[in-house]
N, C-alpha and C positions, 0 to 999 in steps of 0.2 A: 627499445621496447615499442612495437605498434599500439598505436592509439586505439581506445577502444571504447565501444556504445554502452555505457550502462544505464539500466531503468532500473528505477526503485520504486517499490513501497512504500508508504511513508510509515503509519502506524505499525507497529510491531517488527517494523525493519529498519527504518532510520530512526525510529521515537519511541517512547511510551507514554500513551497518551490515555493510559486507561484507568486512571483517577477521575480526571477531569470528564473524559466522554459517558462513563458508568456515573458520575455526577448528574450529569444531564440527563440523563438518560431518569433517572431516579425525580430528576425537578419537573422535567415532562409529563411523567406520570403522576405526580402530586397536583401537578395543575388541571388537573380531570380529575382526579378525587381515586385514583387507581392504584391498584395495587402490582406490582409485578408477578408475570405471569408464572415467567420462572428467574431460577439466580442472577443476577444482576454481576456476572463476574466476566473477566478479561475473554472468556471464550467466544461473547457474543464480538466482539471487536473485529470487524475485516468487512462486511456486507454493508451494502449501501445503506445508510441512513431509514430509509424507509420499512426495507426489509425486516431490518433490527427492533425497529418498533411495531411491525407488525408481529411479533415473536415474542416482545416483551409485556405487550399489550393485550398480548391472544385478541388481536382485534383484526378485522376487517374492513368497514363500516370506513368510506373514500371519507367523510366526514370527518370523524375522529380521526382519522390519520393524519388528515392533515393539519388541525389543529395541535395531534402529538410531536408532529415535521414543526410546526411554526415556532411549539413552547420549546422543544429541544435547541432549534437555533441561535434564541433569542437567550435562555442559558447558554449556551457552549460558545457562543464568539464574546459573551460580555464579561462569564465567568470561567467556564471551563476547560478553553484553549491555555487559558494562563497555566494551566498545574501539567502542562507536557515537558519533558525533559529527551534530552537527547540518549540513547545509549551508549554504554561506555568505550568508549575508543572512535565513534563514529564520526566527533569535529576534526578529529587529527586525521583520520583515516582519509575521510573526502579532502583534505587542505592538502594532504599529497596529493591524491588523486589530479585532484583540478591542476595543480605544477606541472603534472608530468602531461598535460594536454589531453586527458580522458574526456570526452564527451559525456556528460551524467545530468539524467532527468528522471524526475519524479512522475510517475503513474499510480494512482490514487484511486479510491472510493469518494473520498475524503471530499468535503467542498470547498472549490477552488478558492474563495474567501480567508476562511480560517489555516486550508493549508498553507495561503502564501503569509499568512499572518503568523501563524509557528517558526517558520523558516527564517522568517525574518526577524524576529524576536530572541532565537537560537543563534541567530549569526550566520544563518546557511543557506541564506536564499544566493549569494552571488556565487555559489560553489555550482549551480546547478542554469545549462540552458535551455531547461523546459520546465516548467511545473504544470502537470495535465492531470485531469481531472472529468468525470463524467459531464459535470454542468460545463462545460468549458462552451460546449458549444449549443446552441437551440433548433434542434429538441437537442435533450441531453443525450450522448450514446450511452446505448440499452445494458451495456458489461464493459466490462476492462478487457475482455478480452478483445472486442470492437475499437476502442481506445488504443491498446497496444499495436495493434495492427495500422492504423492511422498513424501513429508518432513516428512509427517505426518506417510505412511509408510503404508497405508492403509485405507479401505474406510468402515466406520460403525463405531458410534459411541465408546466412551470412556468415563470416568468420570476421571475428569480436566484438561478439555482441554478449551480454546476459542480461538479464532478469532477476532480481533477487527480491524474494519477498517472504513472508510467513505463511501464507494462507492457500489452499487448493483454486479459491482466482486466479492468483496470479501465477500459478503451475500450468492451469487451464490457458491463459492470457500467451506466457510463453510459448508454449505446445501449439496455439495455431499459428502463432505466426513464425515458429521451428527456430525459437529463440532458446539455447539452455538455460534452465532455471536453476538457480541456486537457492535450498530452500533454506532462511534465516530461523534456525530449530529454537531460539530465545526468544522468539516475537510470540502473538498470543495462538493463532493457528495451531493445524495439525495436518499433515499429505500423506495420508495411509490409500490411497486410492491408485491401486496397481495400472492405473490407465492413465496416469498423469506423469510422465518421466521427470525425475529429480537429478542432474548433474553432478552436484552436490551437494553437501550438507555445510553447515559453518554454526556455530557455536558464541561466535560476536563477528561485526562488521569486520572489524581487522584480519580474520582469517581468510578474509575472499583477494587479501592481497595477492597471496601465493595463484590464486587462478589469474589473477590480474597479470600478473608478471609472466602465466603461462605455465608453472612450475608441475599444472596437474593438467594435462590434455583430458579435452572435450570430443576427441574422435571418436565419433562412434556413438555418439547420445543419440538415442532414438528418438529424439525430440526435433535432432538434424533433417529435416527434407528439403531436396533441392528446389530452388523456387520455380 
């Protein structure tokens, strides 16, 4: 079986972390005296940090955001990182993977900090030789789609490569750089956007074996362009 490039998601695709992030997310807001703007539930999970609280906050105001950025932090790497759990099949699933010689890294929202801190606390930071992240670099890159194209090393397709995530990012992410996306339909996301090509679908980690092995051709994904 040829060796092959896979990029992950972390939340919603290798984790569930949406206890602990809706945690913070809730202690951020109590440290300003605020109320949430709207529901506090797993849908807001996938958008950078900032974003999400500008959403939760109905705020604007460069001020208070950033003091919502600093209280979130300071809850979710001291508390809230703890209560992430892996999804079901996903430690076995990658402990083949990594045997059989697959290249797999992690492509994130998420900040490099806490994600290498889950990883590592789960047991699956050595499974993986990239963990990338927007803050990776200074300035931070502006999307995951900028990011994925970086890791990746360039933009136009390859054969064996995928992407697998939950969320219309990382759909977006793969599509420019003509990477097929596998979309993880249990993670918190949703990809109803007729413009964003989905390769597949998979229902837990363990079923993207069968594309791993090749069992389900990618010929023909409009997401393929030549570089």
């Amino acid at each position: 079986m040829a060796m092959m490039d896979l990029y992950f998601d972390l939340d919603g695709t290798l984790v569930d972390s949406a206890d602990g992030i809706l945690a913070s997310l809730e202690a951020a807001l109590a440290a300003f005296g605020l109320q949430p703007a709207v529901a506090l539930d797993r849908g807001l999970i996938g958008p950078p940090l900032r974003q999400t609280l500008q959403v939760v906050a109905a705020a604007a105001d460069p001020g208070l955001l950033d003091g919502l950025v600093a209280a979130f932090k300071a809850h979710y790497d001291r508390r809230g990182c703890l209560a992430t759990r892996p999804y079901p099949g996903v430690v076995q699933t990658l402990e083949a993977w990594a045997g059989q010689g697959h290249r797999m890294r992690v492509v994130t929202n998420k900040r490099l900090a806490p994600a290498l801190a889950i990883l590592h606390a789960l047991g699956l930071d050595t499974r993986f030789s990239g963990v990338h992240t927007l803050d990776e670099t200074d300035p931070p890159a502006p999307s995951k789609s900028v990011l994925l194209a970086r890791v990746a090393g360039r933009s136009g397709a390859r054969l064996g490569e995928l992407m697998v995530g939950d969320g219309p990012d990382d759909g977006r992410a793969a599509y420019a750089s003509g990477i097929p996306f596998v979309f993880a339909e249990y993670g918190y996301g949703r990809v109803d956007d007729p413009s964003i090509p989905v390769a597949a679908r998979i229902r837990s980690l363990p079923e993207l074996d069968a594309l791993v092995r090749g069992l389900v051709p990618l010929l023909g994904y409009p997401g393929m362009r030549p570089a």
